[in-house]
VMD Tcl script that draws the C-alpha trace (Angstrom):
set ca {
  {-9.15 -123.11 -16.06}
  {-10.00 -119.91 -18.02}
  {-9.98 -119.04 -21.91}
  {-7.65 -116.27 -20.31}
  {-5.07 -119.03 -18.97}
  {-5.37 -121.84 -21.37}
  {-4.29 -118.88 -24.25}
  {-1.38 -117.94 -21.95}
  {-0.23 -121.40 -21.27}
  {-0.39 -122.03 -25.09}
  {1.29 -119.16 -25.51}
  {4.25 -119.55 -22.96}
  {4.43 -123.20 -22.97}
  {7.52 -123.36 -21.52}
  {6.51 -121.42 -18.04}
  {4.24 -124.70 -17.60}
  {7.28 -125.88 -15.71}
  {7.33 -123.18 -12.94}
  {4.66 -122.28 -10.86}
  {2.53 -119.44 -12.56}
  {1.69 -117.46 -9.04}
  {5.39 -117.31 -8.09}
  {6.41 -116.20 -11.25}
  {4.03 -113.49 -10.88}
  {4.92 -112.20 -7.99}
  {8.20 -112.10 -9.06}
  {7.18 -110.42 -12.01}
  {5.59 -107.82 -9.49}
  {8.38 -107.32 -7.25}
  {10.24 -106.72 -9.71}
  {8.81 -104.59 -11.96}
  {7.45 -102.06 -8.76}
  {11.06 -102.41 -7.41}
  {10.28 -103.92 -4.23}
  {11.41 -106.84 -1.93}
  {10.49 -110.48 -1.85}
  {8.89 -110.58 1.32}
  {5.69 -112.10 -0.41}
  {7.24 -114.77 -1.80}
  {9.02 -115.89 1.13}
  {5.38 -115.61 2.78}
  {4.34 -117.93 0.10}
  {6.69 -120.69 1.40}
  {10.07 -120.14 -1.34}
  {12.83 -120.27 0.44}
  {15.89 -117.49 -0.72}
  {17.35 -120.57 -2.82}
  {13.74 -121.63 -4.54}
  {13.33 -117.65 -5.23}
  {17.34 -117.40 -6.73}
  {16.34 -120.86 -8.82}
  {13.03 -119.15 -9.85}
  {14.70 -115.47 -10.81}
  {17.26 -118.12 -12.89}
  {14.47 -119.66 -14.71}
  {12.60 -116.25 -15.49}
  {16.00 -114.91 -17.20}
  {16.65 -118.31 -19.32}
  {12.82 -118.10 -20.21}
  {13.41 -114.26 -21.13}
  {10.85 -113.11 -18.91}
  {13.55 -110.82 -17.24}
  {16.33 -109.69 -18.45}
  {19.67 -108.86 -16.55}
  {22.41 -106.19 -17.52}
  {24.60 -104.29 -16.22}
  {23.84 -105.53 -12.50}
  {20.04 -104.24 -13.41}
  {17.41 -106.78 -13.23}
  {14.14 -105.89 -15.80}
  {10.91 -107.48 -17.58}
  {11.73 -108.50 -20.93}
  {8.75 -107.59 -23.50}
  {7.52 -111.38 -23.01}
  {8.07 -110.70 -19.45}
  {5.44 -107.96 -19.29}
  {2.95 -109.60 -21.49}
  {2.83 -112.51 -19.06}
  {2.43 -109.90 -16.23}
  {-0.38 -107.99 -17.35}
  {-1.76 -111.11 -18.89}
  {-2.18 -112.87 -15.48}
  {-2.32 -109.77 -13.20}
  {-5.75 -110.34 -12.59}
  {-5.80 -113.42 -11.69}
  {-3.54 -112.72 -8.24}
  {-4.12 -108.73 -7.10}
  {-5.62 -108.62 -3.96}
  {-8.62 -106.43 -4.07}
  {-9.67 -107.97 -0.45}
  {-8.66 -104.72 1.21}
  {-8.48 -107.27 4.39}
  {-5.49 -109.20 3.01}
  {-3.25 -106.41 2.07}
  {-2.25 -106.09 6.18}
  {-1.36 -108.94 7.76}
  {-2.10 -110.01 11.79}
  {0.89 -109.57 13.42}
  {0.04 -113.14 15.36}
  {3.80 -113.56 17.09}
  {3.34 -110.74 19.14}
  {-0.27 -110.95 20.24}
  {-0.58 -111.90 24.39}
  {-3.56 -113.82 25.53}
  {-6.43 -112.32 27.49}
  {-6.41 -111.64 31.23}
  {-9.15 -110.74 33.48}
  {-10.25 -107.20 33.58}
  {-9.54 -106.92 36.99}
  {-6.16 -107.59 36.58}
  {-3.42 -105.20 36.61}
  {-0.40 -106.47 34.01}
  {2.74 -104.78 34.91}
  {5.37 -105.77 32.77}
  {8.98 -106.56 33.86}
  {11.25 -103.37 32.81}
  {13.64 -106.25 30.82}
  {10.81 -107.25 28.66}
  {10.08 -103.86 27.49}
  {10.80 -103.12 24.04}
  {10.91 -99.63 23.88}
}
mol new
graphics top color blue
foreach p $ca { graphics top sphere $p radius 0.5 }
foreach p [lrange $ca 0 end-1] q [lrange $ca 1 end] { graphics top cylinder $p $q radius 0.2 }
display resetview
């Protein structure tokens, strides 16, 4: 574990509970205003991600008012503190395969034809 994370954990001792990655990409999806596609990618199901937005607001990571949901100040120290530590600089991760949709391989000489009810478009 890093100087960087140790001083955080010391720091936020009461995050040690939840898992650090989901809270930050909470943290990110909320602060750049987006959706929580990522997380359910990372396995939380829509109840695990309500429980975890719960636990960010009674930590005072976020704060919700008037039907706004926002990083607190602690909230945005944690966030650029372990930032870092989960951006994706792989420029290979930020698409995904689309692997439900792929076909398998045919012979060259073959002529596919598909059925005019399978067509999508």
């Amino acid at each position: 574990m890093s100087r960087k994370v140790k001083r955080l954990k010391h720091h936020f001792k009461d995050i040690d509970i939840m898992n650090e990655k989901e809270i930050y990409l909470l943290l990110n999806a909320i602060k750049k205003n987006t959706d929580i596609k990522r997380l359910v990618r990372e396995g939380l199901s829509y109840s695990g991600i309500a429980r975890l937005t719960k636990d960010a607001i009674t930590n005072e990571l976020v704060t919700y008012e008037n039907d706004q949901i926002q990083l607190s100040e602690k909230g945005n120290q944690f966030y650029e503190q372990v930032k870092d530590n989960y951006k994706r600089t792989n420029k290979n991760e930020w698409i995904e395969k689309d692997l439900k949709s792929q076909i398998p391989r045919i012979d060259k000489n073959t002529i596919f034809v598909p059925r005019q009810n399978e067509l999508t478009f």
